[in-house]
C-alpha positions as CSV (number, residue, x, y, z in Angstrom):
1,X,98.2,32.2,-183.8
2,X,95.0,34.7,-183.4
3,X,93.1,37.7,-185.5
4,X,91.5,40.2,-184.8
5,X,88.8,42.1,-186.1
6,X,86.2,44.8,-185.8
7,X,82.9,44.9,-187.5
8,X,80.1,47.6,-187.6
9,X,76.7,45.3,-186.6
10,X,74.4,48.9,-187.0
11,X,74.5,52.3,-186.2
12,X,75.1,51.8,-182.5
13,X,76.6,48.0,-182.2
14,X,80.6,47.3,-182.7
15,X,81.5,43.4,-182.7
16,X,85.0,42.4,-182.2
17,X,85.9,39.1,-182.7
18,X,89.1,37.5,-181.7
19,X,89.9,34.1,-183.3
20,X,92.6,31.7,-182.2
21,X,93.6,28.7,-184.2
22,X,96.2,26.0,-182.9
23,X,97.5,23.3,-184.5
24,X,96.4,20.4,-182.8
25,X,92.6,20.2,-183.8
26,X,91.4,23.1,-181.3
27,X,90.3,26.5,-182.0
28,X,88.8,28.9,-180.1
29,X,86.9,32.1,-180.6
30,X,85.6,35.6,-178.6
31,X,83.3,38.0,-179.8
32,X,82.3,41.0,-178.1
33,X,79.9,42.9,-178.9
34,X,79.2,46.5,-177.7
35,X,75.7,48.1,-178.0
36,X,76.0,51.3,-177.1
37,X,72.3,51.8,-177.2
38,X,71.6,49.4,-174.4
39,X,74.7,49.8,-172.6
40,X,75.3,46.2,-172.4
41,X,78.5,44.1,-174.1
42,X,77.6,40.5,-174.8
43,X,80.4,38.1,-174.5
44,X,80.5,35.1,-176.9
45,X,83.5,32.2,-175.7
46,X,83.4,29.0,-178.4
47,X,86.1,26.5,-178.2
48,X,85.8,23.6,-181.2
49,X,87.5,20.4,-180.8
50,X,88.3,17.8,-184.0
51,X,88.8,14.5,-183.4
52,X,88.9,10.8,-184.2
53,X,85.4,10.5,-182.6
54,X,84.2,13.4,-184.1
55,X,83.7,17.3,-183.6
56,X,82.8,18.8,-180.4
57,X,81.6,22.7,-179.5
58,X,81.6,24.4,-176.3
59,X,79.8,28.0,-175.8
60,X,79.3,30.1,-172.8
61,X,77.5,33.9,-172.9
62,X,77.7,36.7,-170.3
63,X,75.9,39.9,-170.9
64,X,77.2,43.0,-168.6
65,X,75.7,46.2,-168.3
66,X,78.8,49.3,-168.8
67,X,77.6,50.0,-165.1
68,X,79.2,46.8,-163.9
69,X,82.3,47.2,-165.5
70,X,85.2,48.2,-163.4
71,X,87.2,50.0,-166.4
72,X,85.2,52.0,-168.6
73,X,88.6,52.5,-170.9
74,X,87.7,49.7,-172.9
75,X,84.3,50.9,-173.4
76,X,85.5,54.3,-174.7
77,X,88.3,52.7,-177.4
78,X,85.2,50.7,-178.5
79,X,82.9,53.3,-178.9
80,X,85.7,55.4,-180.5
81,X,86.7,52.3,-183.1
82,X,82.8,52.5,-184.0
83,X,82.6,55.7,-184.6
84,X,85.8,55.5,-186.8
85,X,83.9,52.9,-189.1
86,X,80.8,55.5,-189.2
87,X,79.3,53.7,-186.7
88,X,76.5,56.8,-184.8
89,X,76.4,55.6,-181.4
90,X,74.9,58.1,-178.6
91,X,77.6,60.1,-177.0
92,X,79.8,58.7,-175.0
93,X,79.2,61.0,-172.2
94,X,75.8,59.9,-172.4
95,X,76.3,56.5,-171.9
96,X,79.2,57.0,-169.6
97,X,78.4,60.5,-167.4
98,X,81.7,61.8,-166.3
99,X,80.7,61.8,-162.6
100,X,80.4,58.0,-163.1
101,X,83.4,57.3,-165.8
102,X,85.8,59.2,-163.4
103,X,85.3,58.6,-159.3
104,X,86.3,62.1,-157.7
105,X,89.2,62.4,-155.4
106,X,89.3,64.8,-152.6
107,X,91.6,67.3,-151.7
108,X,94.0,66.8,-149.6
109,X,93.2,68.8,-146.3
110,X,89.7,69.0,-147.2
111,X,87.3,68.3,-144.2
């Protein structure tokens, strides 16, 4: 079973949070969270495990700039959800210019 969720952090920061619990003592969560003013989304992976010995945690962070992310569709939904819980995040075309959002295709015959 999982949830979801999405979270205003400030003006220009969205956190979604994904939760997934099982039934056999281990749960694990993801939060993402977009900053649209530093153009970075921070990934947080935990995993808890409960047991006869005791309770264990496991984390692991990654931090990627919008630049190296291969599909900026994500990153426009996001800003879009924030925005929709009055979130004021620069403009996406700011963050994303359409020359770099979209790669250009040439014509066909074009030399």
């Amino acid at each position: 079973m999982s949830s979801e969720s999405f979270d205003k952090d400030n003006a220009y920061t969205l956190v979604q949070n994904t939760t997934y619990i099982s039934t056999n003592h281990h749960n694990r969560s993801i939060a993402r969270i977009f900053n649209f003013k530093a153009a970075q989304v921070t990934t947080i992976a935990r995993e808890w495990i409960s047991g006869s010995a005791g309770n264990t945690l496991h984390s692991q962070l990654d931090v990627h700039n919008f630049s190296e992310i291969d599909s900026k569709d994500e990153i426009r939904e996001m800003h879009k959800k924030l925005v929709e819980l009055g979130g004021t995040p620069p403009a996406i075309d700011d963050i994303l210019p359409q020359s770099a959002a979209k790669p250009k295709v040439a014509a066909l015959g074009a030399k």
